[in-house]
C-alpha positions in Angstrom: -26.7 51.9 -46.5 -30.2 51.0 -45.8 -30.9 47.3 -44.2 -33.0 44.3 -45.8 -35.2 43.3 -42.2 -37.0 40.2 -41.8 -40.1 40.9 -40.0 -43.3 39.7 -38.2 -46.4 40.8 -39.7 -49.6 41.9 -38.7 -51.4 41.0 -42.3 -55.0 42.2 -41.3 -56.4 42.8 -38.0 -57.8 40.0 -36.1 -56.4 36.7 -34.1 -52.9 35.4 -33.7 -52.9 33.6 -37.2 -52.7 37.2 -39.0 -49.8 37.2 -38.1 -47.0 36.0 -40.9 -43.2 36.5 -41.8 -42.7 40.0 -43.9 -39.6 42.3 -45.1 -39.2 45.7 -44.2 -36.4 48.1 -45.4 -34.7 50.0 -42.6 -33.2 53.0 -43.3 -29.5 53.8 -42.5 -29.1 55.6 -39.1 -29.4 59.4 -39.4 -27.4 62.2 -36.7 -27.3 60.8 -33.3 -29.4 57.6 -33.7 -28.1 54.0 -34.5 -29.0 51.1 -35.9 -29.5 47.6 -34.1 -29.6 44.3 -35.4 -31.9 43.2 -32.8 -31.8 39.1 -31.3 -34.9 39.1 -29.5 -37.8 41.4 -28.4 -40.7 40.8 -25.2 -44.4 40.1 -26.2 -46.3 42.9 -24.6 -50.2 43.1 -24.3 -50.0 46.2 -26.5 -48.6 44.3 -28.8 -52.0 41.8 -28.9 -54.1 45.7 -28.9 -52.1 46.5 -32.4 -52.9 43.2 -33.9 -56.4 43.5 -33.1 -56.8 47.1 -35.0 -57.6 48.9 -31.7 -54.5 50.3 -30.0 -52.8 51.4 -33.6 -48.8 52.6 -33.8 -47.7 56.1 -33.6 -47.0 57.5 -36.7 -43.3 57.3 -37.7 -43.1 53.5 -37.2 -44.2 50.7 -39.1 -48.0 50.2 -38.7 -47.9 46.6 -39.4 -44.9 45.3 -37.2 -45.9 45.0 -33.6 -43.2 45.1 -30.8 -41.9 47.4 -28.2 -39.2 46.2 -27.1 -35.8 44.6 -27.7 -32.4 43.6 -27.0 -29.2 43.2 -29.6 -26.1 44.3 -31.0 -25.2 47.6 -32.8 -25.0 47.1 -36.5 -24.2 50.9 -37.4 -24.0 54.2 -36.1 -24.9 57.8 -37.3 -23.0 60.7 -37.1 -21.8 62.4 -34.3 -22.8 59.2 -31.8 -20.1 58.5 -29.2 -21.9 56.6 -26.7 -22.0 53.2 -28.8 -19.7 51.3 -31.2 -20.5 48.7 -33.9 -20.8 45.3 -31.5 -22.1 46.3 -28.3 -24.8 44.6 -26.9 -28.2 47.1 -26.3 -31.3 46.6 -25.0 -34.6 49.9 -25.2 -37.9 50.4 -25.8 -39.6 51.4 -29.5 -42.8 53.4 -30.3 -42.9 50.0 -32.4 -41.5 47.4 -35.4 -39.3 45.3 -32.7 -40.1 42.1 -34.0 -37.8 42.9 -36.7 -34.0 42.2 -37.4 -33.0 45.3 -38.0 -34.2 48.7 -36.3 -33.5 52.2 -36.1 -33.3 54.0 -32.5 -31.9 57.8 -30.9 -28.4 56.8 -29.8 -29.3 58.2 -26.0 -32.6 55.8 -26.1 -30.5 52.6 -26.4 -29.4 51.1 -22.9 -26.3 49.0 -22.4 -27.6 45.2 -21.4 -26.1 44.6 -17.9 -23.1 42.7 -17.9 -23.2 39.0 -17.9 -27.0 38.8 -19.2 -28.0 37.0 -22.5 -29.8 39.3 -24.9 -32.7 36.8 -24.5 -32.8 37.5 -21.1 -31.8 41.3 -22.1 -35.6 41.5 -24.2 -37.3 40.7 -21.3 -36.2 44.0 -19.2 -36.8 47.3 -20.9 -40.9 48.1 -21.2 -41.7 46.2 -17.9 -38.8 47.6 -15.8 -39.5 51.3 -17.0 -43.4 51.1 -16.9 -43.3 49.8 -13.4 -40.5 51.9 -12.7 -42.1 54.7 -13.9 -45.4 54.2 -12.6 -44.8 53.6 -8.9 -42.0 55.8 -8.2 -41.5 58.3 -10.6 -45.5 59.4 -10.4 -46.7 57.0 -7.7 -44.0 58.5 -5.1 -43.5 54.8 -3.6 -40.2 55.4 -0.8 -39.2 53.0 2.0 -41.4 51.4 4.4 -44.7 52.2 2.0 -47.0 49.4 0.9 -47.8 48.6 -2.6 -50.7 46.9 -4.2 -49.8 45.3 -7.4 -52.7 43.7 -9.5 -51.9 40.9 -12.4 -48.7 40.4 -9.9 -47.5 37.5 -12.0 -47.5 39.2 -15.1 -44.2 41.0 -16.5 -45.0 44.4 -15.1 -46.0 43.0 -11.9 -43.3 40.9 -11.1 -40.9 43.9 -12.2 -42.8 45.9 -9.2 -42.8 43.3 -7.1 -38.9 43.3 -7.4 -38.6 46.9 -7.4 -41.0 47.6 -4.2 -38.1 44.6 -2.6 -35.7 46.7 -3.9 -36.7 50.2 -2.6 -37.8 48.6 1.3 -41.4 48.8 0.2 -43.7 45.9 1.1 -46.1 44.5 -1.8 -48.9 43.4 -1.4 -50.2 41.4 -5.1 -53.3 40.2 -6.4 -53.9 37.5 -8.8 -57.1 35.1 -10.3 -54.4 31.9 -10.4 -53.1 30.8 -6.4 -50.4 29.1 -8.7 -48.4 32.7 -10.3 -48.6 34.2 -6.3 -46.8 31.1 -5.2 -44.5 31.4 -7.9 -43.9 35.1 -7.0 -42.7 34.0 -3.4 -39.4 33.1 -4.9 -39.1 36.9 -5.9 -40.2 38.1 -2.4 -43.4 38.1 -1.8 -44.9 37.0 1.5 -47.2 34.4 1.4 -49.6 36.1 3.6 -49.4 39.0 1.3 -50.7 37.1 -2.2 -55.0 37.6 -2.9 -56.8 35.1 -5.2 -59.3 37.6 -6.6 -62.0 36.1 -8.4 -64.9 38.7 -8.0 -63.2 41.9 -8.4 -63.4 42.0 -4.2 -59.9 42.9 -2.4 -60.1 46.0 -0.8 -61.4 44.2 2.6 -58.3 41.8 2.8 -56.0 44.7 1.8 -57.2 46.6 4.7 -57.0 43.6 7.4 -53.2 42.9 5.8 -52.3 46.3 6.7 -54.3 47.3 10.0 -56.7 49.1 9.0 -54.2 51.5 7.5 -54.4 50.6 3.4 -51.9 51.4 0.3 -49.8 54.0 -0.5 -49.8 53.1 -3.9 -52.2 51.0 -6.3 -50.7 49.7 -9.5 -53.5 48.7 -12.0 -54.0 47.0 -14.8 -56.8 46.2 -15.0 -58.9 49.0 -15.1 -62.5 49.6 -14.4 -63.8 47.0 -13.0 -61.2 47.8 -10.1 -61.7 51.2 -9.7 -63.9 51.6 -6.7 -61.9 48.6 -5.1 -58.8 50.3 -5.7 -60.1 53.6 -3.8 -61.2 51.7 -0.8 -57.9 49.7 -0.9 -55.9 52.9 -0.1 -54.5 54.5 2.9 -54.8 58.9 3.5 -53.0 60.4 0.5 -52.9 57.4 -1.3 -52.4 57.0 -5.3 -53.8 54.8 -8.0 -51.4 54.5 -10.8 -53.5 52.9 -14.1 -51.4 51.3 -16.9 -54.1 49.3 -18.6 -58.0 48.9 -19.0 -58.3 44.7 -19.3 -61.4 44.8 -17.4 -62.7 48.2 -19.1 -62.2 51.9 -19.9 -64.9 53.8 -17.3 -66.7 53.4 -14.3 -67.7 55.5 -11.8 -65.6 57.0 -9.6 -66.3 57.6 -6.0 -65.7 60.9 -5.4 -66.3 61.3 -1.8 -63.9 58.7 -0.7 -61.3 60.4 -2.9 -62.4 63.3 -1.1 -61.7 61.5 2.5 -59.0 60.2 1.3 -56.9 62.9 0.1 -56.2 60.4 -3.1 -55.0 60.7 -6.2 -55.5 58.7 -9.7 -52.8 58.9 -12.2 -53.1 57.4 -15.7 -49.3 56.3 -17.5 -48.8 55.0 -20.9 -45.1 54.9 -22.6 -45.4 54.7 -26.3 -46.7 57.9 -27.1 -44.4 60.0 -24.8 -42.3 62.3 -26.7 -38.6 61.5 -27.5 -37.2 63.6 -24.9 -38.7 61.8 -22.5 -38.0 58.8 -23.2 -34.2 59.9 -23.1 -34.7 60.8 -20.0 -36.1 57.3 -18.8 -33.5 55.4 -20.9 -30.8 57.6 -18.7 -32.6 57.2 -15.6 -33.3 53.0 -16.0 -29.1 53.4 -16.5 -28.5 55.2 -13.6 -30.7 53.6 -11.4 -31.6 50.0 -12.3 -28.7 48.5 -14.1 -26.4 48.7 -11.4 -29.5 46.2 -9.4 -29.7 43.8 -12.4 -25.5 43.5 -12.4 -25.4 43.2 -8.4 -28.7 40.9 -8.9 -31.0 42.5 -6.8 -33.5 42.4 -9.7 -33.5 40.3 -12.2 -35.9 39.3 -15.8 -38.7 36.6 -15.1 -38.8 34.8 -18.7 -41.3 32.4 -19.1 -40.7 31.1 -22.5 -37.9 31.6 -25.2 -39.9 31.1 -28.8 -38.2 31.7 -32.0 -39.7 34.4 -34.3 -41.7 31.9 -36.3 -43.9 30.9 -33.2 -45.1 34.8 -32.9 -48.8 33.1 -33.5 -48.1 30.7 -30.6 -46.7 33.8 -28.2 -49.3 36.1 -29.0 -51.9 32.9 -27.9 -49.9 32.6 -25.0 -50.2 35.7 -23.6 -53.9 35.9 -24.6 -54.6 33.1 -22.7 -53.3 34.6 -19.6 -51.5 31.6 -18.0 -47.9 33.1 -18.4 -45.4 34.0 -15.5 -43.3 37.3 -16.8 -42.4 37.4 -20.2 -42.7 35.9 -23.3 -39.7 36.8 -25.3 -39.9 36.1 -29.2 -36.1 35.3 -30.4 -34.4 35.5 -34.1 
């Protein structure tokens, strides 16, 4: 049987007051995939990109219901899945349509929600945790005793690196416009000495005095191209710049001769248009690697606000605005 979903919408492109309560029927689950009735999905800057008409979904998922992540219960299951029962408590990342009660996800995508966290908290995990995840030490090769240089390191994909560098005996090193979110991100280990106010798009300099001379193994930006040449003279020999977003623009030039010197390398990472296998494949790998450090509580979600559904105008202004700590996680 096919499900009667409650949705937010984006009704036209433009500002956070396009967006309005909708319906949406959701298919049954098909071979191999389930169903989820979902309590509450993360606000994600991609999310903002849809509703503004310039970062549009994938096709195969709704085009007007923004969200990429989420955390609930199974409601049904197709055939031949064995790896969840109606009940169990589910947390993954979508091409899209999260903020929506009801959605339909591969059964080997879905990740069990560690034991003894709230799905609230749950929503917060998935596309920070596997984007930072993904980009510093799956393609960024970050290993013990490296240094890391995390920009926007109060925002939910910063402070997941921040926790994961901890995590791994990496030391972090995190930039941020606000001397507020880096004293904020001391509680999750970052040394003081170790947190830049950047205000001019300036930080190689203290990056280099902070680490003797020596610079970063790995950058992680998100920011984009009004960092680039920074982010090349912030690194150390063989260093790599990992790009997950372009806030402060899409090109600039690129200074090939210290690259050269350098021996670097300049990655570029995006998750919602990777193909299914391979988000099986990071869904198995966050299981096998991170969940057993969110249940010992060596990482943990950084939530900055709860909403209910019906303030997805006021979360999406939120985020905009740029003065929240983690995540914004909309809930039913």
């Amino acid at each position: 049987m096919s499900f009667q979903a409650r949705t937010v919408r984006i009704t036209a492109f433009g500002g956070p007051e396009v967006l309005a309560p909708g319906e949406l029927e959701v298919r049954a689950p098909g071979p191999g995939e389930v169903c989820v009735e979902v309590a509450a999905a993360g606000v994600n800057r991609a999310d903002l990109l849809q509703r503004r008409g310039v970062y549009p979904a994938p096709p195969g998922v709704p085009s007007d219901v923004p969200g990429l992540e989420y955390a609930g219960r199974v409601a049904a299951v197709g055939e031949g899945v064995r790896e969840w029962k109606a009940g169990d408590a589910v947390m993954g990342i979508v091409a899209g349509g999260a903020l929506a009660t009801h959605l339909v996800v591969h059964a080997r995508e879905a990740i069990a929600v560690p034991r003894g966290m709230s799905l609230t908290d749950a929503a917060a995990l998935p596309e920070v945790f596997l984007t930072a995840y993904d980009a510093i030490v799956s393609q960024g090769g970050l290993a013990s005793g490296d240094a890391l240089l995390v920009h926007a390191i109060g925002s939910g994909v910063g402070t997941a690196a921040l926790q994961l560098a901890r995590a791994l005996g990496a030391r972090a090193i995190g930039t941020s416009r606000t001397p507020e979110k880096l004293a904020r991100c001391e509680a999750l280990g970052l040394a003081v000495e170790d947190g830049i106010v950047v205000t001019d798009a300036r930080f190689a300099e203290r990056v280099q005095a902070l680490t003797g001379g020596r610079g970063v193994d790995v950058v992680l930006d998100g920011v984009g191209a009004a960092y680039l040449e920074e982010n090349v003279r912030a690194l150390a020999p063989g260093g790599r710049i990992v790009v997950i977003g372009l806030l402060a623009g899409a090109s600039a030039p690129l200074p090939l001769g210290m690259l050269l010197q350098k021996r670097a390398r300049v990655f570029g990472s995006v998750l919602r248009s990777r193909p299914l296998e391979e988000k099986i494949a990071l869904a198995r790998l966050f299981s096998q690697r991170l969940l057993p450090l969110f249940e010992r509580g060596v990482l943990r979600p950084v939530v900055d606000a709860v909403l209910p559904m019906s303030a997805a105008q006021e979360a999406h202004a939120r985020l905009e605005a740029g003065d929240s700590f983690g995540k914004i996680v909309l809930a039913w």
